[in-house]
C-alpha positions in Angstrom: -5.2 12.9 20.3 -5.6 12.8 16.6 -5.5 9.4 15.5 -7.6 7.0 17.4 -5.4 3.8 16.2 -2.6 5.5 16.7 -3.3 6.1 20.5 -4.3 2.1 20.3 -1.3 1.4 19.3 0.2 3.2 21.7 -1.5 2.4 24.6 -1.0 -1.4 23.6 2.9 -0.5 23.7 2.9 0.8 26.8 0.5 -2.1 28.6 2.8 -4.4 27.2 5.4 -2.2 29.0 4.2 -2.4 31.9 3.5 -6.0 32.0 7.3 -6.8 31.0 8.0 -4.6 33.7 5.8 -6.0 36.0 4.2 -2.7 36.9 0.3 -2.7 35.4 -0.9 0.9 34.4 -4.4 2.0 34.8 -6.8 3.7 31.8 -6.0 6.9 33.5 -2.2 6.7 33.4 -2.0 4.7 30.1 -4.3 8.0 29.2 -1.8 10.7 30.4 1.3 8.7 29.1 -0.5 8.5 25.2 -1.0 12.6 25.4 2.4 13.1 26.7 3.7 11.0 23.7 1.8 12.5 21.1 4.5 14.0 19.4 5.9 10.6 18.4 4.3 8.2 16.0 3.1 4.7 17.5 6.1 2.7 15.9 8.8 5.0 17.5 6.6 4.5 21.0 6.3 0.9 20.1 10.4 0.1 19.1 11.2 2.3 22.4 8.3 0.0 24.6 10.0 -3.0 23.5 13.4 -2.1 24.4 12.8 -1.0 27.3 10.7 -3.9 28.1 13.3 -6.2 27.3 16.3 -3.7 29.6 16.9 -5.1 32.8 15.9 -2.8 35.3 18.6 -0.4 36.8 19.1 -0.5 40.6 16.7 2.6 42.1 14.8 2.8 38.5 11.2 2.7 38.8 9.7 -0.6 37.4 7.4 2.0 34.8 9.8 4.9 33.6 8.6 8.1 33.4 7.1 9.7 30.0 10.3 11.9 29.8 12.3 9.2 29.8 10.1 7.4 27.2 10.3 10.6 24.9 13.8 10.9 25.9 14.4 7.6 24.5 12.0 8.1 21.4 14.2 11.2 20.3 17.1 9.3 20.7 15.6 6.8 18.2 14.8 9.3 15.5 18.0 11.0 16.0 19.5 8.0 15.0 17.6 7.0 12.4 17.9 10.2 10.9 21.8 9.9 11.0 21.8 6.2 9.6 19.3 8.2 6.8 21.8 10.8 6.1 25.0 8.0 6.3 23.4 6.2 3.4 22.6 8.9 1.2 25.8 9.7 1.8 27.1 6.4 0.6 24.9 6.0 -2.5 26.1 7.1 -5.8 25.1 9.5 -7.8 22.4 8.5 -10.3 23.6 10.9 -13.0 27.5 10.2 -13.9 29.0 6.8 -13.4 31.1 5.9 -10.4 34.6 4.5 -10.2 33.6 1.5 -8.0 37.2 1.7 -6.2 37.2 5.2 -5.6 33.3 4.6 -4.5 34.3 1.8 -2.5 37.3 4.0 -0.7 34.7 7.1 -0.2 32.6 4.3 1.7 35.2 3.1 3.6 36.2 6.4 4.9 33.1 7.3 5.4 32.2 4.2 7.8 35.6 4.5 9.3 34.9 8.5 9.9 31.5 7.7 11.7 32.9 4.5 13.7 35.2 7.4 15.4 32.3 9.7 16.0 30.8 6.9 17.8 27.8 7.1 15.0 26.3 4.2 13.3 27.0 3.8 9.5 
């Protein structure tokens, strides 16, 4: 674990997962969940904790899901982030030639129309 407050702040996430969820993790477990999600940083842990805290639980799901499906969920995240990152480069204007705001406003439009298709977030 490199960062002690980071594994704070993820072991806080996940206690407050598992009293949302009504399923209580021990030190060791809280322990083996924070080395299995150390390739995430504590707010992508903490935004995925919350969620699933506030999911209602799916018929045969454990009340605690598994690390891979924390991670799973956590990748998910980023992925989307990085997408919503790209999207509004994407839609910015170039800082070095000035922008017809209708034709800017018609790229953007496409663009958001292209990405609602794709099933993406703009």
């Amino acid at each position: 674990m490199r960062d002690s407050f980071e594994a704070r702040r993820k072991v806080n996430a996940l206690t407050r997962l598992g009293i949302a969820r009504q399923a209580p993790q021990d030190a060791t477990s809280l322990t083996v969940y924070v080395e299995l999600l150390d390739g995430f940083g504590a707010d992508i842990v903490e935004i995925i904790c919350t969620k699933i805290g506030r999911r209602a639980r799916g018929e045969f799901e454990p009340a605690f899901p598994t690390a891979g499906t924390i991670a799973a969920d956590c990748c998910d995240l980023i992925r989307q982030q990085a997408i919503q990152t790209d999207t509004s480069r994407l839609l910015s204007p170039p800082k070095d030639r000035p922008v017809d705001p209708e034709k800017l406003a018609n790229f953007r439009r496409d663009v958001e129309a292209f990405t609602r298709r794709r099933g993406m977030r703009a």
